[in-house]
Structure formats: C-alpha cells, structure tokens
C-alpha positions as CSV (number, residue, x, y, z in Angstrom):
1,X,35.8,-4.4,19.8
2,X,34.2,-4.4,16.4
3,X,34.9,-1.7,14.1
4,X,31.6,-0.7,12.4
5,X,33.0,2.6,10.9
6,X,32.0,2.5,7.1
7,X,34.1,1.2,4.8
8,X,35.7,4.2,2.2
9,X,33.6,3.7,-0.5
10,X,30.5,4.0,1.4
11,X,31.8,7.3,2.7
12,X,32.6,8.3,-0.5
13,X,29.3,7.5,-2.1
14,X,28.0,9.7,1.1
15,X,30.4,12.4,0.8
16,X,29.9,12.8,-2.7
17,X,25.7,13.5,-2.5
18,X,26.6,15.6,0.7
19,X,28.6,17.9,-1.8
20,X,26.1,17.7,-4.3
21,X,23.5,18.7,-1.2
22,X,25.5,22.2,-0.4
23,X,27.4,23.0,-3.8
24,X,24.9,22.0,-6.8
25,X,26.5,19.4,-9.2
26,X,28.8,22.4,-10.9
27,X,30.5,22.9,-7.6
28,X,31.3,19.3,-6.6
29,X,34.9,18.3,-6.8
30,X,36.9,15.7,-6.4
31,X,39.0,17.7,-3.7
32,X,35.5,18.8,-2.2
33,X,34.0,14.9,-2.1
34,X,37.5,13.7,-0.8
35,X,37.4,16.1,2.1
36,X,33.9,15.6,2.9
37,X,34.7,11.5,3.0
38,X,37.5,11.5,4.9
39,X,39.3,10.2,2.8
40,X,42.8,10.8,0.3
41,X,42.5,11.7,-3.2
42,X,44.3,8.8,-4.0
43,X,41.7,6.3,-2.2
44,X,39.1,8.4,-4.3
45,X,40.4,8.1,-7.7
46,X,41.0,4.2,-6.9
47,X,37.1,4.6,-7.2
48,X,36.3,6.5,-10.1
49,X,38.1,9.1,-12.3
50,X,35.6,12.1,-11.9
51,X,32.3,13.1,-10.2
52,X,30.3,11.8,-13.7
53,X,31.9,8.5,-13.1
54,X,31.0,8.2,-9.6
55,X,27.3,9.0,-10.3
56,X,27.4,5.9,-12.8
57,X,29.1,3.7,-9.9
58,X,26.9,4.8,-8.0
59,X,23.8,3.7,-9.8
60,X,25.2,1.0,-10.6
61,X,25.3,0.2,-6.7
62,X,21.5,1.1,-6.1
63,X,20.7,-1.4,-9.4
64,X,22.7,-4.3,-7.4
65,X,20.9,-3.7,-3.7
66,X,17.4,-3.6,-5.5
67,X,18.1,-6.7,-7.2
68,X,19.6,-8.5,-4.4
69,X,16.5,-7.8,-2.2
70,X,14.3,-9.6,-5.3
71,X,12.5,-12.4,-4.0
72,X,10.0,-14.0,-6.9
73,X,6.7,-14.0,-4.9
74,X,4.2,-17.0,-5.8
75,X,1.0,-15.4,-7.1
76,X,2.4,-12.1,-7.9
77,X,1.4,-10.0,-11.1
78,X,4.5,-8.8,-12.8
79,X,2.6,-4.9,-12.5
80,X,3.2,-5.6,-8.3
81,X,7.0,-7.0,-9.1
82,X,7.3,-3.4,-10.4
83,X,6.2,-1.4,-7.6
84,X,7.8,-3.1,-5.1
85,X,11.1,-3.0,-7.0
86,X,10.8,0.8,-7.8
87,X,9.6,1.7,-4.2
88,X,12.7,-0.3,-2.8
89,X,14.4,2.0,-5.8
90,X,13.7,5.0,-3.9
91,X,14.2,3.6,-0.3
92,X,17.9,3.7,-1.6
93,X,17.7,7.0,-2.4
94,X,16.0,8.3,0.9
95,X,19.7,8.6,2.7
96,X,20.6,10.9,-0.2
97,X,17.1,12.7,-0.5
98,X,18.9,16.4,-0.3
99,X,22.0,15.8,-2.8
100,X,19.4,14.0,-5.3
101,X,16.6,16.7,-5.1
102,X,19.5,19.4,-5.9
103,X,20.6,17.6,-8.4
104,X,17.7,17.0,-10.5
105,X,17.3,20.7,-10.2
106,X,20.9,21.1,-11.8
107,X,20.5,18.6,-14.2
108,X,18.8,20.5,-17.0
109,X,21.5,23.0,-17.2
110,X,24.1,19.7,-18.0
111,X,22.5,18.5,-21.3
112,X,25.2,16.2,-22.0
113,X,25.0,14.6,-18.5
114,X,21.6,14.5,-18.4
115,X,21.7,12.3,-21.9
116,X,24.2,9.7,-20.6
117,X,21.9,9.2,-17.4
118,X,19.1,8.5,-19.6
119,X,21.1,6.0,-21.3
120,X,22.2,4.4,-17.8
121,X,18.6,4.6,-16.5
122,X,17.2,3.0,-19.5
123,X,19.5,0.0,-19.0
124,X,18.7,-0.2,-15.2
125,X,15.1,-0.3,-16.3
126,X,16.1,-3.3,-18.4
127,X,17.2,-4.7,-14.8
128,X,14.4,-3.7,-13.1
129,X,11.5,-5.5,-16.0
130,X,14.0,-8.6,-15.9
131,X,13.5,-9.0,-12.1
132,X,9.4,-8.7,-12.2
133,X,10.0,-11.1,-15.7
134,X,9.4,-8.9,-18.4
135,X,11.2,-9.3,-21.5
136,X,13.1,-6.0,-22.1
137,X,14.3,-7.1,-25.7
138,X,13.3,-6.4,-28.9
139,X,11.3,-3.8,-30.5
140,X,8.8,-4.6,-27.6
141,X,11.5,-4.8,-25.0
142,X,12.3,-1.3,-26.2
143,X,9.0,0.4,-25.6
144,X,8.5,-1.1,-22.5
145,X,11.8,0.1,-21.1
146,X,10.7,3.7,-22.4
147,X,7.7,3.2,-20.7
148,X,9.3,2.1,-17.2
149,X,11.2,5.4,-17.9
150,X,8.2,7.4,-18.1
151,X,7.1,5.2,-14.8
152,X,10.3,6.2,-12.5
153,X,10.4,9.9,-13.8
154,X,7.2,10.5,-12.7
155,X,7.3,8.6,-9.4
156,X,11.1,10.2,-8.6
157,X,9.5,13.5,-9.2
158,X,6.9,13.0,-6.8
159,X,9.3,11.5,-4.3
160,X,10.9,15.4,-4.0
161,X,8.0,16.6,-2.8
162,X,6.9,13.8,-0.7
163,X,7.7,14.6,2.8
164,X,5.5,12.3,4.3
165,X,7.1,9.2,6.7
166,X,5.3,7.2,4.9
167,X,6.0,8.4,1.5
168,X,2.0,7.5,0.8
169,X,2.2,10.4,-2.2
170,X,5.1,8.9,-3.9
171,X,3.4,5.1,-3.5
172,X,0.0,6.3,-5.1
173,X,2.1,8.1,-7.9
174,X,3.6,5.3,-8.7
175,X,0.5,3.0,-8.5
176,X,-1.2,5.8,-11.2
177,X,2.1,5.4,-13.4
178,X,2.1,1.8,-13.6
179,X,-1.6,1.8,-14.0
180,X,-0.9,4.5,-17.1
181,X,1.9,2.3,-18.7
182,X,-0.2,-0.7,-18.5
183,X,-3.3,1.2,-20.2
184,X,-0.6,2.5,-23.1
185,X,0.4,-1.6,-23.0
186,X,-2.5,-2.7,-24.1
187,X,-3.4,0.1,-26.4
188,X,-0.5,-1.3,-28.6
189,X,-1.6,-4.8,-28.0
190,X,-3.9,-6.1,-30.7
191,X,-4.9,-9.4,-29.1
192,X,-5.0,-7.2,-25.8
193,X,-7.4,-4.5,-27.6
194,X,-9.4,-7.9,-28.7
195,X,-10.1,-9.4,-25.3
196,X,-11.0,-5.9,-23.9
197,X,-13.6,-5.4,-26.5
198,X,-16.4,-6.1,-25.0
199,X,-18.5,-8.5,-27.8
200,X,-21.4,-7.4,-29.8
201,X,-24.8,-8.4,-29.1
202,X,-25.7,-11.1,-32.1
203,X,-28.2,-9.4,-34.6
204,X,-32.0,-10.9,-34.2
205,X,-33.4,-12.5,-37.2
C-alpha cells in the first residue's frame, strides 16, 4: 500500500498558516505550528529557525511552483505571461486563503516584518518578469519590479474579498492592474510616447 500522507514539511508549511488562521501572526509559535503539524520541534527547527523564517521558505516555495508550471507560449505578449503567472501566484495561495487574509490584516502592526517582505516580494517579482521575459535589471528593471509590486498588491488585495469559485473579481483586477502598469510604462517611454502620438495633419500651403 502506498503511503500518500504528506511529507513533514508540507505539514509544516500547513500547520504554520493554520496557526496564523486562529492566532494572528503575534500568537504563532514554534510550539503552536509544531503541534498543529504533527510533528517534533526538532523536525521543525531542521526547517527554519522561527516563524519569520518560515514565511521566507515559504515564499520561496510558491516562487519555485509558479516557475516550474512556466511554459513559454508561442504568440504570447509578455502583459499575458504576467497574468497567467500572477493568477497561478494566487492559486498557491487559495489552500492558505484564511492564514493569509489574517495575516495581511496583522501585518501593519509588524513594520519591520512587513519591510523584509517587501524586500522578498520585490525579488520574486524579479522572478516573476524573468519568466514572461522582462528584463528586471537596471534602473528600468527597478521600476518595473516596483510596478509588478503595485500589480500583485492590488490583485492580492482583491483576492481577500473574492469569494467567487471562479475568482472572476480577482482576474479582472488584475487585468485593470496590468493594463495600469502598462499605461505608467509607456508614459516613461519616450520612443513609446512617440509612436502613440498620433501625427499632425501637414499644414496646407
């Protein structure tokens, strides 16, 4: 007989937003997350060090299954590359929907935490403009990746209060985001601005 139990980490990774879900991110533990996993403390520090850390390993883990489900369509505009990597973004947060939607809640109140997850989303926003090829380096690089920031913020946002099966609110915020950032792209653009302009009619004589 197979066993299909999941493996500790997974339970871990479970059992930590489960804490975060009933005790807010000031309440979760080490202790708490280890007894919500099933698992020892010792099998949960050979994981990560504190609850901080394991937010980062975490995120780190959703970065790695988006990118592993990137397949380079022929045709496709870099803009849809986006979407579909930032709506298969939130498909890995739907098992975690109540840990992550009391923790964004919580997070204003942690100013230091919330500072280092803007640093760790800004680089996974690198990953995520790599994968639809977008340069993310450079002084350009740097605004986009700001940008993409903006992008997710306001699509996550709109995930917490989509309850739909469907999640058809958080798609057409996303599809308003993206269509934003692009506008903002082009604005900063000269040569962009330039083809836009539509050209004057030549003077009679």
């Amino acid at each position: 007989m197979t066993n299909t139990a999941p493996a500790p980490e997974a339970r871990i990774l479970d059992g930590f937003w489960a804490v975060i879900a009933a005790h807010g991110w000031r309440g979760t533990t080490m202790a708490r997350i280890a007894t919500e996993a099933g698992v020892t403390l010792a099998e949960l520090r050979a994981v990560a060090p504190c609850p901080q850390s394991l937010l980062m390993h975490w995120l780190r883990g959703v970065d790695r299954a988006v990118l592993a489900g990137t397949v380079p369509t022929e045709g496709e505009s870099p803009r849809d590359r986006l979407f579909d990597l930032l709506m298969r973004r939130i498909d890995q947060l739907q098992p975690h929907r109540a840990g992550i939607t009391r923790f964004m809640k919580d997070l204003p109140f942690d100013p230091l935490l919330a500072i280092g997850l803007g640093f760790a989303t800004e680089r996974s926003m690198a990953w995520m403009l790599d994968a639809a090829d977008i340069s993310p380096r450079g002084l350009a690089g740097s605004l986009r990746k700001r940008g993409m920031m903006g992008v997710w913020v306001y699509a996550l946002n709109a995930w917490t209060r989509d309850e739909s099966a469907d999640m058809g609110a958080t798609m057409a915020a996303l599809d308003k985001a993206l269509d934003r950032a692009e506008q903002v792209a082009r604005s900063l653009d000269p040569a962009g601005r330039a083809a836009a302009k539509p050209e004057e009619p030549a003077e009679k004589t």
